[in-house]
N, C-alpha and C positions, 0 to 999 in steps of 0.2 A: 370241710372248711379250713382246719387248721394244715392240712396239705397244702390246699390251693393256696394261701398263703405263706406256704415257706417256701414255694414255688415262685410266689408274684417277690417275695421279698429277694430270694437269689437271681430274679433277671435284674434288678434293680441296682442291686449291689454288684452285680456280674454284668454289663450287658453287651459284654463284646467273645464273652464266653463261648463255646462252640458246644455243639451238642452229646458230643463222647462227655469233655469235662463236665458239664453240666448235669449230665447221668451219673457219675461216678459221684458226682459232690452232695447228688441231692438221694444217692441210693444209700450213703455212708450218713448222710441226716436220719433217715429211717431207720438205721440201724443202732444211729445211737438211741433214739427214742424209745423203740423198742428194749434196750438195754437198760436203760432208767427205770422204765416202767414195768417192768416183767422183775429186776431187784426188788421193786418197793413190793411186789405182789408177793411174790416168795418169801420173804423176809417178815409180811403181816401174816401170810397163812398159814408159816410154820410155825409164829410166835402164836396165833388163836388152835394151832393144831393142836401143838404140843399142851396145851391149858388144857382143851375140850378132851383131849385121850383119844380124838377120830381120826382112824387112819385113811376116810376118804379125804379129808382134809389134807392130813400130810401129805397124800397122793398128787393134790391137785397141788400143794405147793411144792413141788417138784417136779409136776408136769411146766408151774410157770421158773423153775430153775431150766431144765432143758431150751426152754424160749429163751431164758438170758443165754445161754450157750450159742442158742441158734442165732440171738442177735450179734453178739461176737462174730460168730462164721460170717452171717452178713455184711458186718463192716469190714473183715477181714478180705472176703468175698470182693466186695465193691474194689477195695484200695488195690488188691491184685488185678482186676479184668480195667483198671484204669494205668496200669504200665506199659508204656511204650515195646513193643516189640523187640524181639530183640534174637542174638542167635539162636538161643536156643528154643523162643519161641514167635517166630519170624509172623505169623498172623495175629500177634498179639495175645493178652493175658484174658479174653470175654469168656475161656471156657471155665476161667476157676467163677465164675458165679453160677455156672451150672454144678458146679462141683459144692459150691457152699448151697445149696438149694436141696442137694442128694442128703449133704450130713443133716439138714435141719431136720426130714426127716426121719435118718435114723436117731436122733436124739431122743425122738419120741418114741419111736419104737423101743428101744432100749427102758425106757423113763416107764412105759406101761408093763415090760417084761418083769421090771423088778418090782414094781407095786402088784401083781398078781401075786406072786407067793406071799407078799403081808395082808394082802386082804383074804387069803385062803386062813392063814390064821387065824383072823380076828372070826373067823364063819364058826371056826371049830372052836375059838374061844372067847366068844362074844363076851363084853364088860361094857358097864354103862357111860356114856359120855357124859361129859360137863358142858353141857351146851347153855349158852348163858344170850340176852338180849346183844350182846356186843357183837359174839362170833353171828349173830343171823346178821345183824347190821354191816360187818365188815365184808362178808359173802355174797353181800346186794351191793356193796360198792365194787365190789372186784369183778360182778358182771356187767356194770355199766362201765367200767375202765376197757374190758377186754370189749365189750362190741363198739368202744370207740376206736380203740386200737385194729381193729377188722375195719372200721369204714376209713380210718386213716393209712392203713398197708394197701387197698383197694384203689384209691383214690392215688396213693403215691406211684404202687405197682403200674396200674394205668397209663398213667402219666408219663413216665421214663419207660415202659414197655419192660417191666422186670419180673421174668418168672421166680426169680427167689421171691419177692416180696407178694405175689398174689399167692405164693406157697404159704407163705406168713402170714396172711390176711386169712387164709384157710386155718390154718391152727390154729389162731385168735379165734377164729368160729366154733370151733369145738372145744377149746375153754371154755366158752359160753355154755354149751350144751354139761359139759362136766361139771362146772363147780353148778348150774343148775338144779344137776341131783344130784349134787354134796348139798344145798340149799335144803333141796325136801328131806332128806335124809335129817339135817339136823331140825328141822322142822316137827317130824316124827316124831325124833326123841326127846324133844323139849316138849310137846303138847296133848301126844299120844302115846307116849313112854313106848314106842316101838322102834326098837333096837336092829336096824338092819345097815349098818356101816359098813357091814365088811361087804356084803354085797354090794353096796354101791359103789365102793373102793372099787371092786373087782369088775363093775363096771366101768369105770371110769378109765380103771387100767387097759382093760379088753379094747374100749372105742377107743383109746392113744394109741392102741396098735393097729388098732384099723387102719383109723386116717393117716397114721405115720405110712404105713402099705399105703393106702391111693396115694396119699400123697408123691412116693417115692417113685410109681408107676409115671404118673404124671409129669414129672421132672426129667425120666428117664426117654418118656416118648420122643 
């Protein structure tokens, strides 16, 4: 909904616009959204991480700093494949959005390599978390934010025909899946006093490297 509307509101206000400009304008919207939103996520999960002591936590609020990265490369992305041609690139600037689509990828690929060696630690030196009513509550807002941000990259992707943004709508999806079981994880340790953080950290990290791999195949095809 909220796509289709900043879609109906840029013909409105644009309506002699042509359809490159209107790609580029409404791909650098997305990107900034994405950039707000993926901040405020990062910013509440490292402040509830850092409380709770869980470095599945901090994992995933670093999985949503790589997204503020990746939203950057997409707007960066956009505002390049929207310059006019020119000598040295005579069929114009559309390949750097396949080029910001490759890095969003590796962002995450990186962002899981380096959360596997702190979740290996926390296996071999497990400590108890502080898990409190707040961090379950901010956990379930942060996956009703990211599967709104998936049906909003989906619906924008879509729409302007943009493989960076269905790549983004993809990694929104596996946030979901991640902070998920950061969710049971703190679940466990607040109700059943079982302590398995580091493991799910180290899941968490393992499936960013995953889908960072598809992802990157995919982009590459």
């Amino acid at each position: 909904m909220v796509a289709k509307s900043i879609v109906m509101l840029y013909d409105k206000r644009h309506p002699q616009a042509d359809e490159e400009k209107k790609r580029t304008s409404l791909g650098k919207v997305a990107g900034f959204v994405g950039l707000l939103s993926n901040m405020l996520l990062f910013a509440i999960k490292l402040a509830i991480g850092l409380f709770s002591g869980s470095i599945a936590i901090m994992a995933d609020a670093f999985n949503n700093l790589s997204d503020t990265a990746g939203s950057i490369v997409t707007l960066v992305g956009f505002r390049m494949a929207g310059m006019r041609a020119d000598r040295g690139h005579p069929y114009g600037h559309e390949r750097f959005e396949y080029i910001s689509g490759m890095l969003v990828s590796m962002l995450m690929i990186f962002a899981g390599l380096d959360f596997v060696q702190s979740s290996i630690e926390k296996i071999q030196n497990p400590t108890a978390d502080n898990i409190t009513l707040i961090v379950l509550v901010t956990l379930v807002a942060s996956i009703l934010i990211k599967l709104w941000q998936n049906l909003f990259y989906k619906e924008m992707g879509a729409t302007i025909e943009s493989d960076t943004l269905k790549t983004t709508a993809l990694d929104s999806q596996t946030d979901v899946v991640a902070t998920f079981a950061v969710l049971v994880s703190a679940c466990l340790s607040q109700f059943a006093h079982l302590n398995i953080d580091g493991w799910i950290g180290l899941f968490v990290a393992l499936y960013l490297i995953y889908e960072g791999g598809r992802q990157y195949s995919r982009v590459c095809a």
